[in-house]
N, C-alpha and C positions, 0 to 999 in steps of 0.2 A: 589582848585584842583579837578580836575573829576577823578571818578571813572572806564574809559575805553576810551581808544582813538585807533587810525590805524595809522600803517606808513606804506603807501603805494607803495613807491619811492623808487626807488635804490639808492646805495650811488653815485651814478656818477649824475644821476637828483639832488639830496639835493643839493648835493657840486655845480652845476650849477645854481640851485636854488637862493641858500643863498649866491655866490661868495665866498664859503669857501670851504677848503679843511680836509676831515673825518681823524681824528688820531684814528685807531685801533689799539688794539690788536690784536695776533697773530690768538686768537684764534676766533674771531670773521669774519665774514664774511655776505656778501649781506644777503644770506638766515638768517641771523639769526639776522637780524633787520628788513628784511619785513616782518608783518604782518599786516592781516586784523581786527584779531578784538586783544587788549591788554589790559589788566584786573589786574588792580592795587594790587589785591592780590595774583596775577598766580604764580609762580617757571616760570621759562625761561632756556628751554634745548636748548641748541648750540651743535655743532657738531653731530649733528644725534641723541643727549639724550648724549652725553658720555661727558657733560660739564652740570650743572646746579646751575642757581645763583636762589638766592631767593624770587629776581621782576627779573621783564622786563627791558631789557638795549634799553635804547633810545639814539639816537643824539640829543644833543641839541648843539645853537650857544652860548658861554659865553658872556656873556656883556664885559668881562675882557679882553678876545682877540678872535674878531669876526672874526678873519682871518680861524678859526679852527671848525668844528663838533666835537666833544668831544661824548665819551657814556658814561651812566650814568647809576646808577643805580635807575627804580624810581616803585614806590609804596605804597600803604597804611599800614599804620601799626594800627590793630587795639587799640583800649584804656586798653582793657583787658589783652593786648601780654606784658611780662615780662622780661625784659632782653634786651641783642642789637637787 
C-alpha cells in the first residue's frame, strides 16, 4: 500500500469510467473526494470542516459487486497507535 495517492475525477467521470455507479452518503459530496494530493495519515474534513473522519474516504470498485463505487475509509495506521 502507498503512503499518498490523488483522486482527481468527479464522481460522474469515475462512475463513466469504471461503468459503475457511486453509493454515497448523505453527507459526502464531489468536493469532498476530489483531491490532489491524499496522505494516508491526514484527518479528512467534509462539509466545509463541520464533518471529520480520521483518513481519507476514497471510491473504491469491490470485486464483490462491481456494479457500485463504494467509499471507504483508507489509511495508515502506525505500529506504535494503541487501540482502534
Amino acid at each position: 500500500m502507498c503512503y499518498a495517492t490523488a483522486q482527481n475525477k468527479t464522481i460522474s467521470e469515475l462512475e463513466k469510467a469504471m461503468n459503475a455507479i457511486a453509493r454515497l452518503p448523505e453527507f459526502l459530496d464531489d468536493d469532498d473526494l476530489q483531491r490532489h494530493h491524499i496522505n494516508g495519515f491526514a484527518k479528512h474534513h467534509m462539509n466545509g470542516g463541520k464533518k471529520v473522519a480520521e483518513h481519507p474516504i476514497m471510491l473504491v470498485q469491490p470485486q464483490e459487486n462491481p456494479k457500485f463505487l463504494t467509499p471507504i475509509m483508507w489509511g495508515l495506521i502506525p505500529r506504535w497507535e494503541k487501540g482502534e
